[in-house]
C-alpha positions in Angstrom: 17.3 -55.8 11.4 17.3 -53.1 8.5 20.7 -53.0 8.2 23.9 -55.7 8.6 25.7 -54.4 11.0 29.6 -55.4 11.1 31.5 -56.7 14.3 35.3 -57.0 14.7 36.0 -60.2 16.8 39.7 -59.5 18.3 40.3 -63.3 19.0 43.9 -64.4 19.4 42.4 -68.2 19.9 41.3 -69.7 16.3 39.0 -71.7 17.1 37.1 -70.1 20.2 37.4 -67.0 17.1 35.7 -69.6 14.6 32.7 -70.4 17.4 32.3 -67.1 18.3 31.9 -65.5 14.4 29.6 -68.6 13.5 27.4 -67.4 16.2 27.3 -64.0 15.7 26.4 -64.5 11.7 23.6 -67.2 12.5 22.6 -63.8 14.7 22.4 -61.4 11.9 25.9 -59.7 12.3 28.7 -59.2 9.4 32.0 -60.2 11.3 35.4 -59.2 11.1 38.2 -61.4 12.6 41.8 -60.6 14.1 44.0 -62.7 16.1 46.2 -59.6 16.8 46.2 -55.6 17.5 47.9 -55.3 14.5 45.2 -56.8 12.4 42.6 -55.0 14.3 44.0 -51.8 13.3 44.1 -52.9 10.2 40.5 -53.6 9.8 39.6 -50.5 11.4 41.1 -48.5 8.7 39.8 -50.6 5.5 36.5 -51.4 6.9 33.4 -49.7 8.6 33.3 -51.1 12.1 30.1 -51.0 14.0 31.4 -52.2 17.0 34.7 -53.9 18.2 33.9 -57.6 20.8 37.4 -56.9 22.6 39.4 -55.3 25.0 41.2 -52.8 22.3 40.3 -49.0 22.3 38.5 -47.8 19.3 40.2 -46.3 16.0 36.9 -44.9 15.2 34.6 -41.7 17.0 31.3 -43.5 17.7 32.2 -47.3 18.3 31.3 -49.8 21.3 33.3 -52.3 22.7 32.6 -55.4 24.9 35.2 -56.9 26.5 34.7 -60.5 26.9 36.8 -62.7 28.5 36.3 -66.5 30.8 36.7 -65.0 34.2 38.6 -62.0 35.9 38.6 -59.9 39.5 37.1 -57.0 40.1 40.4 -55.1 39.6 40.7 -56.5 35.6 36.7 -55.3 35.2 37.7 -51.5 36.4 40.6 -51.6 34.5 38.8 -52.1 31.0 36.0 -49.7 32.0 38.9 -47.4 32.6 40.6 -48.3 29.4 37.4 -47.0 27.1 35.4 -50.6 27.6 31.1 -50.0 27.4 30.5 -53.6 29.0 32.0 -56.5 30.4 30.7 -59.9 29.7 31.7 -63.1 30.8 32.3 -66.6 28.5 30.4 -68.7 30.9 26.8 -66.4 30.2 26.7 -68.0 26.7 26.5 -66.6 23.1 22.6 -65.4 23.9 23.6 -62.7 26.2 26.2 -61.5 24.5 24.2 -60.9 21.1 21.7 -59.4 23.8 24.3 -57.1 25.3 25.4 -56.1 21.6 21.9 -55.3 20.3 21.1 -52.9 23.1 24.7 -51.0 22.7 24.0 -50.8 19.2 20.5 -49.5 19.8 22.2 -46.9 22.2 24.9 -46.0 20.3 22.9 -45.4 16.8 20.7 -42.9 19.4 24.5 -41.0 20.3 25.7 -40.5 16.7 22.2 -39.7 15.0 22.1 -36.7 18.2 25.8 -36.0 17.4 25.0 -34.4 14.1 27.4 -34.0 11.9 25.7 -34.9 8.7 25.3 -33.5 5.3 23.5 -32.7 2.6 25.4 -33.1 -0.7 22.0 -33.0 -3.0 19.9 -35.1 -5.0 18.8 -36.8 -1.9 22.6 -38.3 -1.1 23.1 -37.3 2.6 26.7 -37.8 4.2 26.5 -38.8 7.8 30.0 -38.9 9.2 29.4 -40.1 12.9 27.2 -43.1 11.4 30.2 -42.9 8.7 27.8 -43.8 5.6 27.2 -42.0 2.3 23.3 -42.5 1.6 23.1 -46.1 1.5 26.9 -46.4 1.1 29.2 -47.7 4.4 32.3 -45.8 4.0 35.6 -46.8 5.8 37.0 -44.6 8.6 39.6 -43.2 6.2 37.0 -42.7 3.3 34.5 -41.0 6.3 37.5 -38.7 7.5 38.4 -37.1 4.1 34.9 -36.4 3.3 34.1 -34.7 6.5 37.3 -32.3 6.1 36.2 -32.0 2.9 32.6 -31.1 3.7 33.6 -29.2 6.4 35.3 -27.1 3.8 33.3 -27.1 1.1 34.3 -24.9 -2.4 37.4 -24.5 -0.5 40.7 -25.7 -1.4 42.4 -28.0 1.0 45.8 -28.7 0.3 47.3 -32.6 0.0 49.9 -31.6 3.1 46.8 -30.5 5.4 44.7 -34.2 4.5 47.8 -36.1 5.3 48.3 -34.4 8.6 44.9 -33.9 9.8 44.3 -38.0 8.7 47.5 -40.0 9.1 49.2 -37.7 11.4 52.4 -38.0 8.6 52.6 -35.9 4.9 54.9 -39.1 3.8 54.6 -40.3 0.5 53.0 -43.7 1.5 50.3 -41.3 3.0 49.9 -39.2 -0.1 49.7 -42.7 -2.2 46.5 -43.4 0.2 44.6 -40.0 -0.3 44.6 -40.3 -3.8 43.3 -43.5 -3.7 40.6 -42.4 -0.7 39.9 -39.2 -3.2 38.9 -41.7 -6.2 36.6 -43.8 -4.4 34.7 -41.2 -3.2 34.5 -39.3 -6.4 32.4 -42.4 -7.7 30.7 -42.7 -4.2 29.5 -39.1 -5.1 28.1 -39.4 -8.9 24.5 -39.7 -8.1 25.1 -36.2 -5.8 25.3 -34.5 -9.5 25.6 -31.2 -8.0 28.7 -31.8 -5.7 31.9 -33.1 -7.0 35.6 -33.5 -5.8 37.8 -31.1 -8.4 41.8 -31.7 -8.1 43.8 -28.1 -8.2 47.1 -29.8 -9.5 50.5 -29.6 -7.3 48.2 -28.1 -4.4 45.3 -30.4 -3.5 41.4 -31.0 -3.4 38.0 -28.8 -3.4 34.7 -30.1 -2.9 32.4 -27.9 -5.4 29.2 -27.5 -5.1 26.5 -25.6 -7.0 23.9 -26.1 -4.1 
């Protein structure tokens, strides 16, 4: 494949987590591992998730998830469907259909988000596409994908820190305001080779993304 594409393996068992993630990086995948929501959560706000093997609901927009487990009723299958799941898959299938089942949801769901639009052209070639969440070449986290699209969105117009923190963390805390400066810096060096589009700070109010395009 062109292009590694990252699992998160929501495992609470160590070592069936261990067999699994060996598998799936003999198969080509980048994996992610959590034994708990917690830490699932977790990586879905530091790291770009391509799709979640689990029964959790997605943090991201454009995400699938398998839910995978050694046996259950018919009840337990309509009730992840119903909880957001795009397959069901079963221990005793083996490894090989599973990495079947995950290459034809990803070929599916890269379809969805390159129709969903939502991409941008920030010049010199860089093109920002925030349902695929990636910066040119560049995977961007969910948090990193979310402040660029607000401020693309809004572009040469000044968003104030208060309206990031709400529209992003659901909270203008100061543990919130901590994280968008941080998210603001990494993309401002995601961003040099745009040359014509930059991320300019009005102090005490908040962010503009200029552009001379």
């Amino acid at each position: 494949m062109d292009l590694q594409l990252t699992i998160l393996l929501c495992e609470p068992d160590r070592m069936r987590g261990s067999l699994m993630s060996d598998y799936l990086r003999v198969s080509g995948y980048e994996v992610e591992t959590a034994a708990s929501m917690s830490e699932a959560l977790s990586c879905f706000d530091h790291r770009r998730i391509d799709l979640c093997l689990s029964a959790l609901r997605q943090r991201q927009a454009i995400i699938p998830i398998i839910v995978y487990a050694d046996n259950a009723t018919k009840a337990e299958v309509l009730a992840a469907y119903a909880a957001g799941a795009d397959d069901c898959e079963w221990q005793s299938m083996g490894m090989d259909v599973l990495v079947c089942k995950i290459k034809a949801l990803f070929r599916l769901y890269r379809n969805e988000a390159e129709r969903a639009g939502g991409t941008y052209d920030l010049g010199n070639g860089l093109i920002f596409n925030a349902a695929l969440q990636r910066l040119g070449d560049e995977p961007l986290t969910t948090r990193e994908s979310n402040v660029l699209e607000l401020l693309c969105e809004n572009r040469n117009k000044l968003i104030d820190r208060t309206t990031f923190q709400k529209a992003i963390w659901k909270s203008d805390d100061h543990f919130s305001n901590r994280l968008l400066s941080v998210y603001i810096n990494r993309l401002r060096h995601y961003l040099k080779p745009a040359q014509s589009v930059a991320i300019k700070s009005v102090h005490g109010k908040g962010y503009r993304l200029v552009s001379s395009r």
